[in-house]
C-alpha positions as YAML, in Angstrom:
chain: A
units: angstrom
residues:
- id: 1
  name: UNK
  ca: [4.97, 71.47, 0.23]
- id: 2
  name: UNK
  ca: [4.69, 71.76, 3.45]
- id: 3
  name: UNK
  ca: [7.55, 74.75, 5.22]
- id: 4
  name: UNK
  ca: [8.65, 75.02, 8.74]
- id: 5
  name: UNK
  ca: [9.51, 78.51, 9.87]
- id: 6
  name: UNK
  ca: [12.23, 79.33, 12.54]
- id: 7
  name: UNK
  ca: [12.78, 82.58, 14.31]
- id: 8
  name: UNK
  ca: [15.86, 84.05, 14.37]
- id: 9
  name: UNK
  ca: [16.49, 82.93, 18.36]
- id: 10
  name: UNK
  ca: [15.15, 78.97, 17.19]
- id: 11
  name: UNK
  ca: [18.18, 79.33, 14.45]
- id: 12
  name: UNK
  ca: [20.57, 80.30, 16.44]
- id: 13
  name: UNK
  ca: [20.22, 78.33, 19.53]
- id: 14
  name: UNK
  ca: [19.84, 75.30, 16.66]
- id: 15
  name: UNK
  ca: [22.99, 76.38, 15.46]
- id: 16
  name: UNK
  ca: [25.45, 76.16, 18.72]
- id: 17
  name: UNK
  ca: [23.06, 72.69, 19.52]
- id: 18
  name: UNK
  ca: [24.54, 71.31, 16.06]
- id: 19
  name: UNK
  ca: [28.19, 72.69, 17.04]
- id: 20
  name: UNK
  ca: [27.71, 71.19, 20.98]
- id: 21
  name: UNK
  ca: [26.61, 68.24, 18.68]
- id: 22
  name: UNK
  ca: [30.06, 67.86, 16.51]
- id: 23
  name: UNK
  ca: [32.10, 68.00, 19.88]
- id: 24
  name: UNK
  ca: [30.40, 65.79, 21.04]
- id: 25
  name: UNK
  ca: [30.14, 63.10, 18.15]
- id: 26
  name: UNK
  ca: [34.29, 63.48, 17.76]
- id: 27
  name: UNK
  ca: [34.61, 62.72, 21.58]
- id: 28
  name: UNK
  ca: [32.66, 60.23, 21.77]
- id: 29
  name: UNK
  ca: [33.91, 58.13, 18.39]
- id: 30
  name: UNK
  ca: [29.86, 58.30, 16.73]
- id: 31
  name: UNK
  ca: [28.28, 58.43, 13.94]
- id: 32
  name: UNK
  ca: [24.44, 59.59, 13.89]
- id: 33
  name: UNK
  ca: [22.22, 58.27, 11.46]
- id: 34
  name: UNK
  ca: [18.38, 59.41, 10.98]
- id: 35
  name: UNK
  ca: [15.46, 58.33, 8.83]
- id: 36
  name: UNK
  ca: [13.36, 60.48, 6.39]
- id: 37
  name: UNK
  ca: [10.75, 60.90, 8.49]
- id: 38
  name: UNK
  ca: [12.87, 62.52, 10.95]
- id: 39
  name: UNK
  ca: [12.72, 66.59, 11.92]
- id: 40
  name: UNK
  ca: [14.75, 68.75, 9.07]
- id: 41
  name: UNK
  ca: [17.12, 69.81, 11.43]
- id: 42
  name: UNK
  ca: [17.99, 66.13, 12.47]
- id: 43
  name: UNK
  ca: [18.23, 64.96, 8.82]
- id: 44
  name: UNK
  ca: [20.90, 68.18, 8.88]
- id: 45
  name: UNK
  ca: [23.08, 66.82, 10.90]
- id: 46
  name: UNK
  ca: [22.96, 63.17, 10.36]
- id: 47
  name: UNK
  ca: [26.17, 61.41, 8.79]
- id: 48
  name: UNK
  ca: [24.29, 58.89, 7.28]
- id: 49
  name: UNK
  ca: [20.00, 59.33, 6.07]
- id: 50
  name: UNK
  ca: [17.91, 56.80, 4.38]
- id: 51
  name: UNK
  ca: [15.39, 53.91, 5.25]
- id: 52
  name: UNK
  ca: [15.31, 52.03, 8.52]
- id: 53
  name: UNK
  ca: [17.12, 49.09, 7.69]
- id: 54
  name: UNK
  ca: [19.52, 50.49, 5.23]
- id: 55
  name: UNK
  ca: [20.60, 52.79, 8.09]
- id: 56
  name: UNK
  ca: [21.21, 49.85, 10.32]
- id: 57
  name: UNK
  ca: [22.91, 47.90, 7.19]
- id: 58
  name: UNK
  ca: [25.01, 51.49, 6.62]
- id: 59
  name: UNK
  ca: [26.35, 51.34, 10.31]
- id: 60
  name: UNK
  ca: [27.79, 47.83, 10.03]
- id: 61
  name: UNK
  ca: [30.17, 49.85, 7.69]
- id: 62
  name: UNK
  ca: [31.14, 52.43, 10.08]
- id: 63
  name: UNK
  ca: [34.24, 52.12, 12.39]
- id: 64
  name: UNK
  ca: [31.96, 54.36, 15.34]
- id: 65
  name: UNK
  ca: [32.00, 53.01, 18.51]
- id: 66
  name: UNK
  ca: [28.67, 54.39, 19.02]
- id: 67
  name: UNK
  ca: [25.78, 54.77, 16.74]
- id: 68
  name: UNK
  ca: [23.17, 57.58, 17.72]
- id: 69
  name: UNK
  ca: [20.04, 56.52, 16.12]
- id: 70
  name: UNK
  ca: [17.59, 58.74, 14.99]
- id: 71
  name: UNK
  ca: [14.37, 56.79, 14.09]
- id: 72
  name: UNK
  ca: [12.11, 54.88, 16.23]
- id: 73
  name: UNK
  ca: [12.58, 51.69, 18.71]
- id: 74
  name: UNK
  ca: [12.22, 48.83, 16.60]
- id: 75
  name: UNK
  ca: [14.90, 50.77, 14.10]
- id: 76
  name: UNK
  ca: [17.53, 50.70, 16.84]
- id: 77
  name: UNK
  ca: [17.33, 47.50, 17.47]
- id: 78
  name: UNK
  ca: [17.73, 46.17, 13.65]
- id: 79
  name: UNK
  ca: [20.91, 48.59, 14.49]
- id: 80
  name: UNK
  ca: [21.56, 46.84, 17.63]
- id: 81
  name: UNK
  ca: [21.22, 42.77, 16.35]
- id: 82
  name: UNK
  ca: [23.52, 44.18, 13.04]
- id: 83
  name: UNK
  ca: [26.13, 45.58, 15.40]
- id: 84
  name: UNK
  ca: [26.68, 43.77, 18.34]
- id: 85
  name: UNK
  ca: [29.92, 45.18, 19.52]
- id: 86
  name: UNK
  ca: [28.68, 48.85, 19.40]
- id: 87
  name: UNK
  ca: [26.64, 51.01, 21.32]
- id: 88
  name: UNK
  ca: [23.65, 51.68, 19.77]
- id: 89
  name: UNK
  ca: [21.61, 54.88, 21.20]
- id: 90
  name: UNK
  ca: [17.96, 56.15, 20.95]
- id: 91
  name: UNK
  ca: [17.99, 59.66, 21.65]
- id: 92
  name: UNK
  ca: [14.68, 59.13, 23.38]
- id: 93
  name: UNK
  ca: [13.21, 55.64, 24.47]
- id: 94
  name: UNK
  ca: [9.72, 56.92, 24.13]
- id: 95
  name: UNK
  ca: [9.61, 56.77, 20.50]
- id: 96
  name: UNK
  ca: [8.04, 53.67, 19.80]
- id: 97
  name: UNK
  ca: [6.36, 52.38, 16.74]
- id: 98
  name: UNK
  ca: [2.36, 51.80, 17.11]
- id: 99
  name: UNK
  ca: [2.73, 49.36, 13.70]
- id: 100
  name: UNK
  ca: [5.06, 47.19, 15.74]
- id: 101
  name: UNK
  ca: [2.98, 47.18, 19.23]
- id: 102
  name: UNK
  ca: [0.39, 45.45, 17.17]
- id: 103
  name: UNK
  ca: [1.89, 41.96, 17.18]
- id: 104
  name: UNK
  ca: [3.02, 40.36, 20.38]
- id: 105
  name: UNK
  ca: [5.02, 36.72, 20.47]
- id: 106
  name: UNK
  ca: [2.37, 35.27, 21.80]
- id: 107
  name: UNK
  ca: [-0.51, 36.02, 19.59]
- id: 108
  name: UNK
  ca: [1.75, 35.29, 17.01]
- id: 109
  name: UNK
  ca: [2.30, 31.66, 18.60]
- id: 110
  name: UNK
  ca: [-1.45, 31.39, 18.51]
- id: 111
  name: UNK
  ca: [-1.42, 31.94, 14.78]
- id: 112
  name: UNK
  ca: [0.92, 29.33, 13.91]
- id: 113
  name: UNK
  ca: [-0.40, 26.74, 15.54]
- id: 114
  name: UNK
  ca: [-3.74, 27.68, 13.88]
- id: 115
  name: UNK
  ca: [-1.73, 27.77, 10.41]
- id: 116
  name: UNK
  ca: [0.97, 24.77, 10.83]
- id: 117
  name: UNK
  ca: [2.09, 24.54, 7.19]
- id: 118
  name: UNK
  ca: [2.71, 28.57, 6.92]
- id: 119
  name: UNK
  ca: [5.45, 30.49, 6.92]
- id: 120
  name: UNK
  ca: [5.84, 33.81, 8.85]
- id: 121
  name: UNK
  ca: [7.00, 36.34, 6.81]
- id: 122
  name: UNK
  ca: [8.33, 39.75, 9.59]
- id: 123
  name: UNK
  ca: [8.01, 43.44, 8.37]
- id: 124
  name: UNK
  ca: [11.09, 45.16, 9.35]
- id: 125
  name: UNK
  ca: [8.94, 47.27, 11.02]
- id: 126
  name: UNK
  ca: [8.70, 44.77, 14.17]
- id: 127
  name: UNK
  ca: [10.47, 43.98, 17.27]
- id: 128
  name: UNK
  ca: [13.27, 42.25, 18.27]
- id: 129
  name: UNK
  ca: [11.22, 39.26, 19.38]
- id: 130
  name: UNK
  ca: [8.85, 38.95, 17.11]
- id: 131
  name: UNK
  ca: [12.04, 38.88, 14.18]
- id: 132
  name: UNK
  ca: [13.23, 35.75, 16.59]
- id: 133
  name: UNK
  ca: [10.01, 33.91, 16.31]
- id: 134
  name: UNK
  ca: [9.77, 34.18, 12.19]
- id: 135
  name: UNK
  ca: [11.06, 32.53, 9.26]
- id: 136
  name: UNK
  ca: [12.59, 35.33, 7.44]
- id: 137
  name: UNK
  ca: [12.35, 39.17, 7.35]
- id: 138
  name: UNK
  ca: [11.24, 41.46, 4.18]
- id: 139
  name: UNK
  ca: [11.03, 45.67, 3.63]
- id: 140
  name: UNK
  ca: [8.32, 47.38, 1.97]
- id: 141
  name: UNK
  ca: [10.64, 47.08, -0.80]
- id: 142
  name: UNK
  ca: [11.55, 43.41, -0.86]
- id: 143
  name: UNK
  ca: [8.54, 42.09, 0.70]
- id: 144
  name: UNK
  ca: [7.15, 40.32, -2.91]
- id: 145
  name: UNK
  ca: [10.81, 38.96, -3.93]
- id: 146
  name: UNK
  ca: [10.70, 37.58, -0.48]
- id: 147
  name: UNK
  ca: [7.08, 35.53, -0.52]
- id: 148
  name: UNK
  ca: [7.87, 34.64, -3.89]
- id: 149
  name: UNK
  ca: [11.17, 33.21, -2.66]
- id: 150
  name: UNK
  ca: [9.41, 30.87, -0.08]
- id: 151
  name: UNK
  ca: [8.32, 26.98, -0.89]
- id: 152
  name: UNK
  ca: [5.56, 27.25, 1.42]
- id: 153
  name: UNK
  ca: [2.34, 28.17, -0.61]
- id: 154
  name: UNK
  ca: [0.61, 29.86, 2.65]
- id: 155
  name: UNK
  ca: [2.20, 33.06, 4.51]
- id: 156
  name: UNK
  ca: [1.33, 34.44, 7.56]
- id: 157
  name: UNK
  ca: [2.42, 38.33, 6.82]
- id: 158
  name: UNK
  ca: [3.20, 40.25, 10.00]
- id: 159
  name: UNK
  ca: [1.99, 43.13, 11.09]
- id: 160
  name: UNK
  ca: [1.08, 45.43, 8.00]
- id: 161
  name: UNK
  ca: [-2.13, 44.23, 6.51]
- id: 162
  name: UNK
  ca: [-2.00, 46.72, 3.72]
- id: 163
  name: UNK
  ca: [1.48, 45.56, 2.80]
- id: 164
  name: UNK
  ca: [0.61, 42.08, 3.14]
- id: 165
  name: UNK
  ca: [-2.85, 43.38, 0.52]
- id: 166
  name: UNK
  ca: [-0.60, 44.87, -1.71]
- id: 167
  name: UNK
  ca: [2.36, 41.36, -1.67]
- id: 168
  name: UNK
  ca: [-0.76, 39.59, -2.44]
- id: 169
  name: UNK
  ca: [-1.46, 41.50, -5.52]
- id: 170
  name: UNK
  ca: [1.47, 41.12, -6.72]
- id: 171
  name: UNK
  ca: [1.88, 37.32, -5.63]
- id: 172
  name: UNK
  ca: [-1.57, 35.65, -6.26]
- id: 173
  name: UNK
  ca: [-0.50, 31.80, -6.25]
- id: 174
  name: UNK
  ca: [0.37, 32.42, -3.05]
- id: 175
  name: UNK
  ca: [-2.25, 32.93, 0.18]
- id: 176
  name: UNK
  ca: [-1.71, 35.65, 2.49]
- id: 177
  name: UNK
  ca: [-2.55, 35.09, 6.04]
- id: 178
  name: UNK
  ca: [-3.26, 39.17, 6.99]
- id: 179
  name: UNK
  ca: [-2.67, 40.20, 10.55]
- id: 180
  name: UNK
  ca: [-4.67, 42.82, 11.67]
- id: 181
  name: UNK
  ca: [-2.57, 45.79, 12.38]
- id: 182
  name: UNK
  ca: [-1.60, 49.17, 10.13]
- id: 183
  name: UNK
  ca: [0.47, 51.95, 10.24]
- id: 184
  name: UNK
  ca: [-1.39, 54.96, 12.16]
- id: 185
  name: UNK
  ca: [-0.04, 57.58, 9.57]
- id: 186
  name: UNK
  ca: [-0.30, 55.72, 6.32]
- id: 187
  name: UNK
  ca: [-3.97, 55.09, 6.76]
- id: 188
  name: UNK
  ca: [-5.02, 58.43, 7.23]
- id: 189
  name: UNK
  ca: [-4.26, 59.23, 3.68]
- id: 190
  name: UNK
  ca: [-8.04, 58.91, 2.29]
- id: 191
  name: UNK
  ca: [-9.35, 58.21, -1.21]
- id: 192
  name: UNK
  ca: [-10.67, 61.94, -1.29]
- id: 193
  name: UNK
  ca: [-7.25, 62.93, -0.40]
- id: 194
  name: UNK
  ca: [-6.30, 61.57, -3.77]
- id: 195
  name: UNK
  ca: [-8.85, 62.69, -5.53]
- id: 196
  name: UNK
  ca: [-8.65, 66.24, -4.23]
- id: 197
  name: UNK
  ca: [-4.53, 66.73, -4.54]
- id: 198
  name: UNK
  ca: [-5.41, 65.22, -8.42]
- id: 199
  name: UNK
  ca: [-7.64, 67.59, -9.00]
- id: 200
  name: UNK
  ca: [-5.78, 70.78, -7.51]
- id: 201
  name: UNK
  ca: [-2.46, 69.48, -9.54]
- id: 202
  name: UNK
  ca: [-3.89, 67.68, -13.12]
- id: 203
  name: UNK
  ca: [0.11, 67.58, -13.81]
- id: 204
  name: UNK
  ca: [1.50, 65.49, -10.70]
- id: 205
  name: UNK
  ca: [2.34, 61.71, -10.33]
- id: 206
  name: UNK
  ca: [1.02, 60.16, -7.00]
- id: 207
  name: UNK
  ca: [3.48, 58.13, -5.33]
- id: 208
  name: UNK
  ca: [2.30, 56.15, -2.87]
- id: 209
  name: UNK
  ca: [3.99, 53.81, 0.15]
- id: 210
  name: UNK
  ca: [2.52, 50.01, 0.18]
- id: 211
  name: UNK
  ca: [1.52, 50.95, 3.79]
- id: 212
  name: UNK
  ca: [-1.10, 53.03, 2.41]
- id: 213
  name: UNK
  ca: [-4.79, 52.12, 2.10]
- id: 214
  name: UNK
  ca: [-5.75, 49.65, -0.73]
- id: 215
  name: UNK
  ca: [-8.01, 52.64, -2.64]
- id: 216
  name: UNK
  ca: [-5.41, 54.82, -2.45]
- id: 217
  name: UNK
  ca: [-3.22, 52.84, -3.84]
- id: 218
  name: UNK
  ca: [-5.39, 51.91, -7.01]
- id: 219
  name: UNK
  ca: [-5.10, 55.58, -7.54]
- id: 220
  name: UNK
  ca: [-1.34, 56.31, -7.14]
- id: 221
  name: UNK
  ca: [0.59, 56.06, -10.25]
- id: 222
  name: UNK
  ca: [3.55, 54.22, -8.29]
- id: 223
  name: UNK
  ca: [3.50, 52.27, -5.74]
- id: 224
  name: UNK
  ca: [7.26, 51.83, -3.38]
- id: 225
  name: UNK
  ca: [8.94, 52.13, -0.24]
- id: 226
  name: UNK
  ca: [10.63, 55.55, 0.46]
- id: 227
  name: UNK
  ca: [14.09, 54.06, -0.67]
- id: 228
  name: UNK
  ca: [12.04, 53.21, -4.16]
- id: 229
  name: UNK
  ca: [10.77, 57.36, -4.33]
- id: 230
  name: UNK
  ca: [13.92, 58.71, -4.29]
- id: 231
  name: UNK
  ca: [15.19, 56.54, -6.80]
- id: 232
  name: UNK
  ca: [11.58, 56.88, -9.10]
- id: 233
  name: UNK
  ca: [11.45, 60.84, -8.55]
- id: 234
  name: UNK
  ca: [15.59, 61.68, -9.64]
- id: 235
  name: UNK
  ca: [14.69, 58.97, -13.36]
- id: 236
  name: UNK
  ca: [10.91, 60.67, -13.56]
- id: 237
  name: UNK
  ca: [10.44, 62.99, -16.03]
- id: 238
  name: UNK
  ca: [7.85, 64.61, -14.29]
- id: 239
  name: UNK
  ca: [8.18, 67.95, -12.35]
- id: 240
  name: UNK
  ca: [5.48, 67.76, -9.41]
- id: 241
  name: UNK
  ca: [4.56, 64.85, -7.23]
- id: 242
  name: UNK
  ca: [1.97, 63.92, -5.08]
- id: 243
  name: UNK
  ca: [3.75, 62.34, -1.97]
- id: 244
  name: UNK
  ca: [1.79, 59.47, -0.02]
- id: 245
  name: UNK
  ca: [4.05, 58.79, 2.67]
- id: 246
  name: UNK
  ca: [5.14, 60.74, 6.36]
- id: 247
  name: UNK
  ca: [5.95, 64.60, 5.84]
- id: 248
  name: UNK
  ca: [9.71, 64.47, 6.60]
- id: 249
  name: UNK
  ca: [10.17, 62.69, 3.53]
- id: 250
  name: UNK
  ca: [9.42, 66.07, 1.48]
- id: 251
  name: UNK
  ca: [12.84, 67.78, 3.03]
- id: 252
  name: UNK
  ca: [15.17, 65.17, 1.23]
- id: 253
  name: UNK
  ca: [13.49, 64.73, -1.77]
- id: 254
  name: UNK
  ca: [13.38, 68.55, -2.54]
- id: 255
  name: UNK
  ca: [17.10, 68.96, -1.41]
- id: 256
  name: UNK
  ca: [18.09, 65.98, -3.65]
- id: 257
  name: UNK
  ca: [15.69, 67.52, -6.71]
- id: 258
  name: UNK
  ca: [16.03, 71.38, -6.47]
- id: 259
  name: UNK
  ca: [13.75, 71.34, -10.24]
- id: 260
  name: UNK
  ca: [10.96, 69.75, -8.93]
- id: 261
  name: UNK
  ca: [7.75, 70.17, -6.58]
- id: 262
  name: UNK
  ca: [5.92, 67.75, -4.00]
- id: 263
  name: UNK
  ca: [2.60, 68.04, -2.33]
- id: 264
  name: UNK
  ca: [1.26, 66.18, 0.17]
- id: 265
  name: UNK
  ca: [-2.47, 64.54, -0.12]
- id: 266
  name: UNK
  ca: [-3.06, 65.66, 3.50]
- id: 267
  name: UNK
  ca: [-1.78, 67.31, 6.04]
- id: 268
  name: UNK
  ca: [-2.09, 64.91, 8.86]
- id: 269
  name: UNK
  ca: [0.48, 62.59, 6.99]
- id: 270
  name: UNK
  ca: [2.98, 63.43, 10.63]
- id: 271
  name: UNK
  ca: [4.20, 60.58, 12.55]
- id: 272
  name: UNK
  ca: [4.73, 62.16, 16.03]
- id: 273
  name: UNK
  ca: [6.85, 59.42, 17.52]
- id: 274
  name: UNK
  ca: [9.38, 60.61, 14.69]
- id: 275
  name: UNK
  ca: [9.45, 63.77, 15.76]
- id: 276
  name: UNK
  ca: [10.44, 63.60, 19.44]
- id: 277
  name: UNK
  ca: [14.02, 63.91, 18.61]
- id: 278
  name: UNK
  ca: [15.34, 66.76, 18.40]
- id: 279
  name: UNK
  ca: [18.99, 68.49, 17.84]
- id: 280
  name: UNK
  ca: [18.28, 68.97, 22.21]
- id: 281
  name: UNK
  ca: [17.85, 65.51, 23.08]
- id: 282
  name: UNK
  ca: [20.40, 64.33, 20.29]
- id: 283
  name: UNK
  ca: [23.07, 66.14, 22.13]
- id: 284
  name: UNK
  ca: [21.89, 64.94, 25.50]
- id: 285
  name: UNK
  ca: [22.07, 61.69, 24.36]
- id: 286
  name: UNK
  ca: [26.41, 61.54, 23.38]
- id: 287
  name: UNK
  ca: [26.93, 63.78, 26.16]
- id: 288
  name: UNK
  ca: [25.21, 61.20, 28.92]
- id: 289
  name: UNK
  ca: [25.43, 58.60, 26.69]
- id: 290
  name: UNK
  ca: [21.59, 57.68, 26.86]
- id: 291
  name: UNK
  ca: [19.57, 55.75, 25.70]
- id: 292
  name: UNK
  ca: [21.57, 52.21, 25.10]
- id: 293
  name: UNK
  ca: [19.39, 49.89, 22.98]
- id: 294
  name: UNK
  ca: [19.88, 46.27, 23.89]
- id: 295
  name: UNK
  ca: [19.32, 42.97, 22.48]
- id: 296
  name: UNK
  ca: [19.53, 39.73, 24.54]
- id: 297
  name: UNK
  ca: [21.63, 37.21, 22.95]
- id: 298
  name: UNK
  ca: [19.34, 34.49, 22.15]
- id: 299
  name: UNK
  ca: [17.02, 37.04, 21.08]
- id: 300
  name: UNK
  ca: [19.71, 38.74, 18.84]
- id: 301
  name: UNK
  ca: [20.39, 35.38, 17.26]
- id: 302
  name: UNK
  ca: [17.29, 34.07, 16.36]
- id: 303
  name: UNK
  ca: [16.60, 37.60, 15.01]
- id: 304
  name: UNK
  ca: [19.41, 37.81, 12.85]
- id: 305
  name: UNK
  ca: [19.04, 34.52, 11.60]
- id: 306
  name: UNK
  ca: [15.45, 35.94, 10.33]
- id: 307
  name: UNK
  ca: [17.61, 38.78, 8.75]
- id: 308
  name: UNK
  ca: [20.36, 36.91, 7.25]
- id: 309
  name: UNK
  ca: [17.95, 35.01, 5.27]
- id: 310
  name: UNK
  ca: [16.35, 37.88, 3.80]
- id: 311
  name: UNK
  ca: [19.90, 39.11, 2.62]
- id: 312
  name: UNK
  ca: [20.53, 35.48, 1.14]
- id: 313
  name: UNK
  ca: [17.19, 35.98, -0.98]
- id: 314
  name: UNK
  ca: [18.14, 39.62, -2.61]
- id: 315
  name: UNK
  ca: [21.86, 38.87, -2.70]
- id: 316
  name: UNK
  ca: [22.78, 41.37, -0.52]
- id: 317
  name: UNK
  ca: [25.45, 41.48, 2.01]
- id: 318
  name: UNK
  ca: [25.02, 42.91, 5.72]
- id: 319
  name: UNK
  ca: [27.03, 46.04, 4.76]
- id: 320
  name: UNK
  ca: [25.19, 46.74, 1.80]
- id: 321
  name: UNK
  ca: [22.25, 49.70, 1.66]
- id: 322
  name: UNK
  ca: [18.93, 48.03, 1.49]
- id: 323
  name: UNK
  ca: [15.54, 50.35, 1.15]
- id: 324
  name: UNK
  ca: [13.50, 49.76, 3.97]
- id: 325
  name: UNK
  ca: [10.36, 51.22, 5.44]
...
């Protein structure tokens, strides 16, 4: 597992940012919530952790006027179309999502019309827009229950391909209209990577994210979203795990199983737009109140519509928890 080492000065200067923090949260009526992929320290002092859209589902509960969001763009605004009448904040606007640059509205328009009778089935993992201009949403961890759901016998699966490979798999009477785009940090998890972390630990399960590529996940012994680990890792009897999925998520999982040990397959498995918050610009953001994520209204509403229908499928409510990415 993968350790990050402070010096004495980095703890203590960490430790009056995360009291500056609480001052700050209580004066401002917030609530910060953070993903797994996020920096220790963040996860540390987040009220709520978990998946992307369970944390925007888990703020719909909260009675915070303002909702610090530690994750990337596209996460804030689920946040943002959820919660309307808060303030939603991302610590810093920079941290974007690669996965959901790859689909714009108007190549997606272009793909319709080439596919008329199809569907368009929206990773969370997208923007607000591009939610507005499909037919229903899906997570990593839904995504089959939701094709499956549809009458239409072709999809058009936005923007994953390897999730839309693996939803395929799983849901062969159905065609699966791939769009060409991939998540930067699951892909660089390689076969050999596999094979290698198998080799140095005989004993360990691989658990791999859908995101992943194809090969790698012929060799994993699950397959879930990083809602679906937590859960498989705290019922598994197994004591050591090979983890196919962002580093960050190692922090929670050993905190949450104390008797147990996780590897990663490589060490390049680091998504650096999930690391550009820090406890520093988490505190700049409730002191200047920066940076407000906004959703225009039209937008927000075709959006949610996309959303609401997803939570009609899987029964679940908008306050309810739902594993995400």
């Amino acid at each position: 597992m993968t350790m990050q080492f402070q010096d004495h000065d980095d703890l203590k200067y960490n430790e009056s940012l995360k009291k500056k923090i609480e001052k700050l949260k209580k004066k401002r009526n917030a609530v910060i919530i953070a993903h797994n992929y996020q920096r220790d320290e963040v996860q540390d002092i987040a009220d709520i952790s978990g998946d992307s859209l369970a944390l925007a589902q888990a703020a719909v509960r909260t009675d915070a006027a303002v909702i610090v969001f530690c994750g990337v763009h596209f996460m804030a605004e689920s946040a943002a179309i959820l919660n309307p009448g808060k303030m939603v904040l991302l610590p810093v606007m920079e941290a974007g999502c690669p996965l959901a640059d790859m689909v714009t509205v108007e190549k997606l328009r272009a793909k319709r019309k080439l596919y008329p009778d199809a569907a368009v089935v929206c990773y969370v993992n997208t923007s607000a827009e591009i939610k507005a201009e499909s037919d229903i949403a899906c997570t990593s961890s839904n995504a089959v229950e939701i094709v499956r759901s549809l009458k239409e016998k072709r999809i058009i699966f936005v923007p994953d391909k390897n999730l839309g490979r693996y939803v395929q798999s799983q849901v062969p009477d159905k065609e699966i209209i791939l769009w060409e785009g991939f998540c930067p940090t699951h892909i660089r998890v390689q076969e050999e990577d596999i094979i290698r972390a198998k080799k140095e630990y005989p004993d360990a399960e691989v658990i791999a994210h859908p995101e992943c590529n194809p090969e790698v996940l012929a060799l994993s012994d699950h397959i879930c979203s990083t809602g679906g680990m937590f859960k498989y890792v705290k019922q598994s009897r197994s004591k050591k795990f090979i983890i196919s999925t962002e580093a960050g998520m190692l922090y929670k999982l050993q905190k949450e199983n104390p008797d147990k040990q996780f590897y990663l397959p490589t060490q390049n498995l680091v998504c650096a737009n999930m690391k550009l918050i820090t406890l520093g610009w988490v505190a700049h953001s409730l002191e200047k109140l920066v940076y407000e994520v906004k959703v225009a209204d039209d937008i927000r509403e075709r959006a949610l519509r996309s959303l609401d229908k997803m939570l009609q499928v899987t029964g679940e409510k908008k306050g309810a928890a739902i594993a995400g990415y």
